[in-house]
C-alpha positions in Angstrom: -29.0 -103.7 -14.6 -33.0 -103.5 -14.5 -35.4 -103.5 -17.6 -35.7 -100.1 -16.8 -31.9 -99.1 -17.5 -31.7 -101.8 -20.2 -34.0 -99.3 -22.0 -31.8 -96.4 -22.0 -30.0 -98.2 -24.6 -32.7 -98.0 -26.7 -34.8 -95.4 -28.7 -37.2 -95.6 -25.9 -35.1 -93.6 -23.5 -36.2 -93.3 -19.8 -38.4 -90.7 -19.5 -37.6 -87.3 -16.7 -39.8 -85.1 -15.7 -39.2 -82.1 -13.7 -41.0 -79.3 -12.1 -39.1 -76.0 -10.8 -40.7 -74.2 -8.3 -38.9 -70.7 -6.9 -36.4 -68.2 -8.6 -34.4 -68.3 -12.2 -31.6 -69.5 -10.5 -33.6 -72.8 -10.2 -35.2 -72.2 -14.0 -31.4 -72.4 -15.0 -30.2 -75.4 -12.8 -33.2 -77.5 -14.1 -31.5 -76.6 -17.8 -28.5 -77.7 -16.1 -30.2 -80.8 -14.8 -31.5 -81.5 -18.1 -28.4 -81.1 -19.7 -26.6 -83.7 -17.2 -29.5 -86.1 -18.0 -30.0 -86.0 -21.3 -25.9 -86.5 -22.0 -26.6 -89.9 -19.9 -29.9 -91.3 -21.5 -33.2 -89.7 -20.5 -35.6 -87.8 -22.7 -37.1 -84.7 -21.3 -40.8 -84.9 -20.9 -43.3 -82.4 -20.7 -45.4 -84.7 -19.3 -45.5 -86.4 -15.7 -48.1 -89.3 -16.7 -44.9 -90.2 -19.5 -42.2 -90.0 -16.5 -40.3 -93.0 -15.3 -38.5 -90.8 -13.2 -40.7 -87.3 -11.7 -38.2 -84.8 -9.6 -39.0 -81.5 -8.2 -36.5 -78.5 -8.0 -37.2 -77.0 -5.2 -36.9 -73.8 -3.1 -36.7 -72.7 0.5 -36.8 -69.2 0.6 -40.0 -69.2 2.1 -41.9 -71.2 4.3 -44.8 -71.5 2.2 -42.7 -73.2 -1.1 -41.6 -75.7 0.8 -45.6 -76.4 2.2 -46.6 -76.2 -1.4 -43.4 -79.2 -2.2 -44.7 -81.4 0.3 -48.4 -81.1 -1.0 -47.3 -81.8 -3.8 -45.5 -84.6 -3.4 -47.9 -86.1 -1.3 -50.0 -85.9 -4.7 -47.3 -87.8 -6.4 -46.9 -90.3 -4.2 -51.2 -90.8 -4.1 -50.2 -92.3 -7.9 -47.4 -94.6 -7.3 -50.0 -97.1 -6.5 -50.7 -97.3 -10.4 -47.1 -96.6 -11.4 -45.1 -98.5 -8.8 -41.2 -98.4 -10.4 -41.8 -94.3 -10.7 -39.0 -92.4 -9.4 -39.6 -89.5 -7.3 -36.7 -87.5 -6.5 -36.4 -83.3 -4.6 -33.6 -81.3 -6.3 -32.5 -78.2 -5.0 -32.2 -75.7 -2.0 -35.2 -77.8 0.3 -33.2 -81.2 -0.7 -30.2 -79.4 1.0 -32.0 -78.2 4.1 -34.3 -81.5 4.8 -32.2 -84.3 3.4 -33.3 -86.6 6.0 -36.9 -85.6 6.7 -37.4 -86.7 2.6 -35.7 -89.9 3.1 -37.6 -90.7 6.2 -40.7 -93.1 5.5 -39.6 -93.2 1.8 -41.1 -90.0 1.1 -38.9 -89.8 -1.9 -36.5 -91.9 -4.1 -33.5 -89.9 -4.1 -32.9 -86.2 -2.5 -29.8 -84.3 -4.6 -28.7 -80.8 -3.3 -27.7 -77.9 -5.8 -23.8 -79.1 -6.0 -24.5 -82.6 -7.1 -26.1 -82.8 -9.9 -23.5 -84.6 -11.7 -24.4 -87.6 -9.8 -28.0 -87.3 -10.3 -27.4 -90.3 -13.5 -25.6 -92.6 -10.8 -28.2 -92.1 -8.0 -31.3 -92.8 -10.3 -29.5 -95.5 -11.1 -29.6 -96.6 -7.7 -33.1 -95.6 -6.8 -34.3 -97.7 -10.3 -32.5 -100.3 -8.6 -34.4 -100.0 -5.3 -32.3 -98.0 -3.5 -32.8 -94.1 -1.8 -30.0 -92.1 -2.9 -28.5 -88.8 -1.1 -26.7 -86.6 -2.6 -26.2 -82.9 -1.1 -22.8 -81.9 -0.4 -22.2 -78.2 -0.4 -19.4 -77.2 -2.7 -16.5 -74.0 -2.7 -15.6 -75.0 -6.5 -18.3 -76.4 -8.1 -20.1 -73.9 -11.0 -21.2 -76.4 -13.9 -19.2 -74.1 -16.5 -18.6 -77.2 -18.2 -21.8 -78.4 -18.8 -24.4 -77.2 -21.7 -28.0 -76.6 -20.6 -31.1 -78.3 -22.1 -33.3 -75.5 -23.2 -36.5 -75.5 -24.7 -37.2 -73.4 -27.9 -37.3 -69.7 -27.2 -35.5 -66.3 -27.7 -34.7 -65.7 -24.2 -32.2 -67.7 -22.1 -31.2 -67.4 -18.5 -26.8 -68.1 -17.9 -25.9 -68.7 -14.5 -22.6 -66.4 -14.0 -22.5 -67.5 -10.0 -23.7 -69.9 -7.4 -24.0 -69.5 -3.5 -23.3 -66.4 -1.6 -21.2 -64.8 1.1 -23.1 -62.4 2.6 -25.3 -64.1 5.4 -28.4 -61.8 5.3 -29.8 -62.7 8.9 -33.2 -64.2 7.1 -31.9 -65.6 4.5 -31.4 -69.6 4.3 -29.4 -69.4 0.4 -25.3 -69.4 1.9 -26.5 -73.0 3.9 -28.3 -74.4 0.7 -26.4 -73.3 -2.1 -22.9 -72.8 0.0 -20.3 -70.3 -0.7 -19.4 -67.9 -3.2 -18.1 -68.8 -6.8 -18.3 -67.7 -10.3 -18.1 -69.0 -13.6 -15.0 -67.9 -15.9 -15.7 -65.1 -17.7 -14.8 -67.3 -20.7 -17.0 -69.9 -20.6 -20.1 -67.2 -19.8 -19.1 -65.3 -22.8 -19.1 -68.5 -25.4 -22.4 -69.8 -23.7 -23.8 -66.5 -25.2 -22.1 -67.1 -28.4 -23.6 -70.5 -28.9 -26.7 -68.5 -27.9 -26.6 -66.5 -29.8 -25.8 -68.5 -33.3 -29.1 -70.6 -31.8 -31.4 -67.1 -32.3 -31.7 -66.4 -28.7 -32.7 -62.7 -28.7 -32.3 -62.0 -25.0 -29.7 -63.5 -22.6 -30.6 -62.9 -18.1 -27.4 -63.7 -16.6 -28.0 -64.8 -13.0 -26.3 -64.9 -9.8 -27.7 -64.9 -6.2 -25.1 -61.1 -5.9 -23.8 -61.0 -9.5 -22.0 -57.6 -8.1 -19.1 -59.9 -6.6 -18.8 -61.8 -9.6 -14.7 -62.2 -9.6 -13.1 -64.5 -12.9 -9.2 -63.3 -11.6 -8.4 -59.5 -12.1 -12.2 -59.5 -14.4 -15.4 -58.2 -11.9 -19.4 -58.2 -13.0 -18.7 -54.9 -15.1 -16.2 -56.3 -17.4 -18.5 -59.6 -18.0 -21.1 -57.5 -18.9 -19.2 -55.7 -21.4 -18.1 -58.8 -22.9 -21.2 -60.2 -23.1 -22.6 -57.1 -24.4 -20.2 -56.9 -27.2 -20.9 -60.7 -28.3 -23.7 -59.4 -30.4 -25.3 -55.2 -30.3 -28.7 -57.0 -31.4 -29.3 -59.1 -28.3 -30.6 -57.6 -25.1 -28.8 -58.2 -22.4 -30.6 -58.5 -18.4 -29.2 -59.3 -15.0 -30.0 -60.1 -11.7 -29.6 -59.8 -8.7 -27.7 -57.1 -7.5 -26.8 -56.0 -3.6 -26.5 -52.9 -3.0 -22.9 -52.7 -1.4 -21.3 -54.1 -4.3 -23.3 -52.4 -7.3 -20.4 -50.3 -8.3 -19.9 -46.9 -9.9 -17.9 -48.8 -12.6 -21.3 -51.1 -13.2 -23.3 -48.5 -13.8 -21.4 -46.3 -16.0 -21.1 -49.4 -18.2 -24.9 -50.0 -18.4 -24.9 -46.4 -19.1 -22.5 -47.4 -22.0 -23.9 -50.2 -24.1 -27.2 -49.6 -25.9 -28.2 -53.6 -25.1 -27.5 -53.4 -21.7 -31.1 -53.2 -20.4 -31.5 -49.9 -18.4 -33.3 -52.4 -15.8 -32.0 -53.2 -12.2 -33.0 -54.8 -9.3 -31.9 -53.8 -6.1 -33.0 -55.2 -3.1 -33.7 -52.6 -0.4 -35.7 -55.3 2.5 -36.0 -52.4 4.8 -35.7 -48.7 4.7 -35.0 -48.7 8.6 -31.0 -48.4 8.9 -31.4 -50.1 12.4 -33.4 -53.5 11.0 -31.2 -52.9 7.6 -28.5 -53.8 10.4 -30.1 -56.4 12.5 -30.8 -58.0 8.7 -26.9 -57.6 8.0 -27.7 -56.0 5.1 -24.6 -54.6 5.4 -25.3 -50.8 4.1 -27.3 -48.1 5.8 -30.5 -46.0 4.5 -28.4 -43.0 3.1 -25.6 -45.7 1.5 -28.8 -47.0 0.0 -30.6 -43.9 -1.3 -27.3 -42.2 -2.5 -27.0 -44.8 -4.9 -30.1 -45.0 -5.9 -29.6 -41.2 -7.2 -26.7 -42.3 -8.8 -28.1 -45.0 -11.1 -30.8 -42.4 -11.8 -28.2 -39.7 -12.3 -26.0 -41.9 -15.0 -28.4 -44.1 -16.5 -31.3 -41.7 -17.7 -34.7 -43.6 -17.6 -33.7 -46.6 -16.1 -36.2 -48.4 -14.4 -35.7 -49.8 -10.5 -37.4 -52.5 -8.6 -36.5 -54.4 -5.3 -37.8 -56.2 -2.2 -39.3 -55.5 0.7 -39.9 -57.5 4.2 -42.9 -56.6 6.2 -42.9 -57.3 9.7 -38.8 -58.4 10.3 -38.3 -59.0 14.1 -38.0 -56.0 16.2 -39.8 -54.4 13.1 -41.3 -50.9 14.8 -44.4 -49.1 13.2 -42.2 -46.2 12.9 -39.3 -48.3 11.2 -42.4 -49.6 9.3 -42.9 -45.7 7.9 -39.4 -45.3 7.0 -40.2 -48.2 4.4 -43.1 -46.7 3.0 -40.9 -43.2 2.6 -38.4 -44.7 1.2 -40.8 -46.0 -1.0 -42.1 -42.6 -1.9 -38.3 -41.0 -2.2 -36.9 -44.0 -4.6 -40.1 -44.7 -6.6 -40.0 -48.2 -8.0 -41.2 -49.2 -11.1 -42.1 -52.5 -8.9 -41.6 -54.7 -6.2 -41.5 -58.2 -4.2 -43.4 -57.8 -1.5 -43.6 -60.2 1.3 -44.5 -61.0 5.0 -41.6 -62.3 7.1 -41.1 -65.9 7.2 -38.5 -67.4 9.7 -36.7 -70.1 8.2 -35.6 -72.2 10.8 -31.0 -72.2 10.5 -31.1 -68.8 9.5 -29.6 -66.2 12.4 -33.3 -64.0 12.4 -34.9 -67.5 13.6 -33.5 -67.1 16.8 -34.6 -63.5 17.5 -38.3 -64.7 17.3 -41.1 -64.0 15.4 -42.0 -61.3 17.7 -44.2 -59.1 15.3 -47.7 -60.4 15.4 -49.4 -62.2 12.4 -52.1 -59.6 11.9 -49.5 -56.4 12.3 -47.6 -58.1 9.2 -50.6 -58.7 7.2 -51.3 -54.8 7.8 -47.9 -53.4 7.2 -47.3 -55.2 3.8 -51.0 -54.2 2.5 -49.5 -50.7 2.6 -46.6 -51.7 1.3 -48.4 -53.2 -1.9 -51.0 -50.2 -1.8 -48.6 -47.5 -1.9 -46.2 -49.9 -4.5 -49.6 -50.3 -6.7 -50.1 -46.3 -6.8 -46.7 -45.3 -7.5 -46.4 -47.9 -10.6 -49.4 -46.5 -12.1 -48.1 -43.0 -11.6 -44.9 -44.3 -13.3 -46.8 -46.3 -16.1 -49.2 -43.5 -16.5 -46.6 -41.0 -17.1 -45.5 -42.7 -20.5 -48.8 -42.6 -22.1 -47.6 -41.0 -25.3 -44.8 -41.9 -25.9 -42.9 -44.6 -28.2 -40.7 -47.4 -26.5 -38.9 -50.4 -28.6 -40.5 -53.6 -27.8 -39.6 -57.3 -27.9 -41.9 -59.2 -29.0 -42.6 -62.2 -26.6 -45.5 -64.0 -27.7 -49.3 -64.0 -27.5 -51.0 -62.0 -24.6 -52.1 -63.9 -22.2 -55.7 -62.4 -22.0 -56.3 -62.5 -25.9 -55.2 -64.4 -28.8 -55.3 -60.8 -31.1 -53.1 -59.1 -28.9 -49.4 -59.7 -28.2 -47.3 -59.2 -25.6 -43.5 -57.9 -25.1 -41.0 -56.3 -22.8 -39.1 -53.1 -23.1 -35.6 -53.2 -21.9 -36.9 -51.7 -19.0 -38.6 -54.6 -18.1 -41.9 -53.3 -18.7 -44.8 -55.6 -20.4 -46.6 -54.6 -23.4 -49.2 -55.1 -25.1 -50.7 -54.1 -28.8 -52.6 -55.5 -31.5 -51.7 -58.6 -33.3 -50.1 -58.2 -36.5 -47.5 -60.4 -38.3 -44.9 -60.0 -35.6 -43.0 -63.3 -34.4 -40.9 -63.7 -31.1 -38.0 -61.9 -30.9 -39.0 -59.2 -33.7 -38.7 -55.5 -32.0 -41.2 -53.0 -32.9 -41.7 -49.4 -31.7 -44.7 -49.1 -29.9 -46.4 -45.6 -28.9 -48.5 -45.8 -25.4 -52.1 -44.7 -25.4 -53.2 -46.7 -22.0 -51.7 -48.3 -19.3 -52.8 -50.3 -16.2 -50.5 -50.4 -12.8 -48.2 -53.2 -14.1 -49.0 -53.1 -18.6 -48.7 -50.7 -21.2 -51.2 -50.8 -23.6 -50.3 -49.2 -27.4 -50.4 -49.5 -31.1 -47.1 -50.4 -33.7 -45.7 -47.7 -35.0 -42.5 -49.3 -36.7 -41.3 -52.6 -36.8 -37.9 -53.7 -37.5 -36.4 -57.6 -36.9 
């Protein structure tokens, strides 16, 4: 055993550090991460100059988080000179998809893919030794249901329902880094929240790369959510994501049906072309699309919608372009992720080519974001006047006399300071409003 490890028998614990880039689904696996550690030794640190061991979580969506990884490691590693026994290790979906390019030249310690975290204790153990460690097998059972996350302080919590996913969207790299299809049992999920909610969380996301084919035996993603609803009426209840084949019409009549189901969803649209929809395997047309749309809208009165979008897809045409921007029009989101296509190399769109030039992308998504930006502020502009319950986060970010919270629409605002704490809810009545905040005054509070 090394000094280092003899220390984790002491009270001066090895020190981890980690940074998450990408979506909640790597917010919760750090938890998860944390969890793992913690039960073996380590002591969470929020700082990196504490660290003994330093790992990144990382994502490979796009092309441009896994630039910003290597960056920063290359920062990192411009320090081991002073800290020569540091640990460096990449968790997560770019360990999976560039295990040896990591390993190569000693770029990094160890390199652990999203179904191995369990042996994340046993390969630092290894790299504190001296030795690279690898760990990145792709699992069809593994969900983590047995271990409990390490969260910080907070009202809100993200619970990971699901991992991986079946349906091999053409751009998308997720099915070859975080594998196949699985979910948690609706058991487990449902006494997560309860511990939650004993704790004082005040807000539980439940994630899932398509939470609509959330299966526990006979149970789908509508009956988990009414579960977990039920737990406790108080604490709000979120989701994502959702895929539009699969968002059933018993899903939305049970949004429709518990007050603390937020009356939020995102649904990712990527195109509003059927014919790249198809060449995306998207797996549902334009009209599929739409129709449900006005069926949300029809059965869950003032729910709020947001999506995705991809600008420039190969084959992309100007006028497949326009049906985008009129779908756009027709569905009206209250907001949306809007990005340029980037061809991830593994991925089925990577060998059509990048055929749409760089400076046609650019163009296309600025009027996807211009005509986005107009219609929120229409949407946002439209509830001047009224009153909305409000969760109250924290501090605003732009002033220390104003706070910030969400309505269960997913909607930031922001009022003057008063004696409010997180996770109070207070009615707030809108007098202003920019294109993504809603500005008010308190009107009632109630914890």
């Amino acid at each position: 055993m090394s000094d280092k490890l003899a220390h984790m028998n002491s009270d001066n614990r090895l020190k981890v550090y980690i940074e998450t880039y990408g979506c909640q689904m790597n917010l919760a696996d750090t938890e998860i991460v944390l969890g793992i550690m913690s039960k073996s030794g380590y002591s969470p640190t929020d700082t990196m100059n504490d660290a003994d061991v330093v790992l990144l979580n990382t994502c490979s969506v796009r092309e441009h988080a896994e630039e910003k990884i290597r960056q920063r490691l290359s920062t990192i590693r411009s320090q081991k000179p002073d800290k020569p026994n540091l640990v460096v290790g990449v968790l997560g979906c770019m360990a999976e998809r560039l295990r040896s390019n990591l390993l190569d030249g000693r770029k990094v310690d160890v390199v652990v893919g999203p179904d191995e975290y369990r042996r994340l204790p046993q390969l630092l153990e290894g790299a504190l030794a001296g030795n690279q460690g690898l760990g990145v097998r792709l699992s069809r059972t593994e969900t983590y249901d047995d271990i409990i996350p390490f969260r910080a302080e907070g009202i809100s919590a993200w619970i990971s329902v699901m991992r991986g996913c079946d349906k091999f969207c053409t751009f998308c790299i997720v099915p070859f880094t975080r594998g196949r299809e699985r979910s948690r049992t609706l058991a487990g999920v449902v006494n997560e929240v309860e511990q939650l909610v004993r704790q004082g969380i005040r807000e539980v996301t439940l994630l899932g790369q398509n939470v609509n084919s959330y299966r526990d035996g006979e149970k789908d993603f509508a009956d988990l959510l009414a579960a977990v609803a039920n737990v406790e009426p108080s604490v709000r209840i979120r989701f994502t994501t959702s895929h539009p084949q699969d968002l059933s019409d018993k899903l939305i009549d049970t949004i429709a049906a518990h007050d603390n189901l937020c009356k939020y969803i995102h649904l990712p649209v990527q195109s509003g072309s059927t014919r790249v929809l198809e060449a995306m395997n998207r797996t549902y047309t334009r009209d599929h699309y739409m129709e449900l749309a006005k069926r949300i809208r029809a059965r869950v009165p003032g729910v709020a919608l947001s999506t995705d979008i991809i600008a420039g897809f190969p084959t992309e045409t100007d006028d497949e372009h326009r049906e985008t921007l009129s779908l756009m029009e027709e569905v009206r989101y209250d907001g949306a992720y809007m990005f340029k296509y980037s061809p991830r190399e593994g991925t089925p769109a990577y060998k059509m080519g990048d055929d749409v030039p760089e400076d046609v992308k650019t163009k296309r998504l600025s009027e996807v974001i211009s005509l986005q930006q107009k219609i929120s502020y229409e949407i946002n502009e439209s509830l001047v006047g009224r009153t909305f319950e409000v969760m109250v986060d924290g501090t605003s970010r732009k002033s220390d006399e104003q706070l910030s919270g969400r309505t269960d629409t997913n909607k930031t605002v922001v009022f003057p300071r008063g004696t409010q704490k997180p996770g109070d809810v207070v009615k707030v009545k809108i007098d202003r409003v920019s294109m993504a905040t809603l500005f008010g005054e308190v009107v009632c509070i109630h914890n």
